[in-house]
C-alpha positions, -999 to 999 in steps of 0.1 A, spaced: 551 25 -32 580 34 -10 605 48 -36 604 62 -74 629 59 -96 643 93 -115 668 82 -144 694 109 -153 677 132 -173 647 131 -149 674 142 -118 687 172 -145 653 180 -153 640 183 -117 676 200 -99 682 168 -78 714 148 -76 714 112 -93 748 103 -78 759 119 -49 725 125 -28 740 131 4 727 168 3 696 149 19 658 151 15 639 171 -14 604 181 -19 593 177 -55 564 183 -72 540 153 -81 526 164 -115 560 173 -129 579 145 -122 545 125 -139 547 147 -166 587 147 -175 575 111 -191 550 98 -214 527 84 -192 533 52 -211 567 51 -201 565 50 -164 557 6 -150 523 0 -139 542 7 -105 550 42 -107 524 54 -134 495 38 -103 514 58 -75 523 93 -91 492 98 -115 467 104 -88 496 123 -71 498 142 -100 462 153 -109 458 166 -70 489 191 -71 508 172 -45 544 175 -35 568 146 -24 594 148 3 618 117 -3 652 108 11 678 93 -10 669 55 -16 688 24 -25 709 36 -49 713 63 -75 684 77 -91 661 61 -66 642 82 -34 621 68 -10 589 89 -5 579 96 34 557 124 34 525 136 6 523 174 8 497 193 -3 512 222 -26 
């Protein structure tokens, strides 16, 4: 998965722009942005990517993606 998408409350949950991401690159961590949602909530897509991301206590660095709400992920941290 190159990019996950964080709707509105996700982005106010987490401190990170939905709109206007031209402050540039954040580091967030795995198991909270898993955990802001049911797991049942999140598409196959997602839930496959961030889960295991999620259980090991990793962090994501992501630029701003294709539009608002989305980041592409290029770089697993460990926390």
């Amino acid at each position: 998965m190159d990019e996950i998408y964080l709707n509105i409350r996700r982005s106010k949950e987490l401190g990170v722009p939905y709109f206007n991401r031209s402050s540039g690159q954040i580091i967030i961590p795995a198991d909270r942005v898993f955990k802001l949602h049911q797991a049942g909530e999140w598409d196959i897509r997602h839930r496959e990517f961030l889960q295991p991301l999620a259980l090991d206590h990793k962090m994501l660095k992501c630029n701003p993606g294709s539009g608002p709400g989305w980041w592409q992920v290029v770089e697993i941290l460990n926390a």
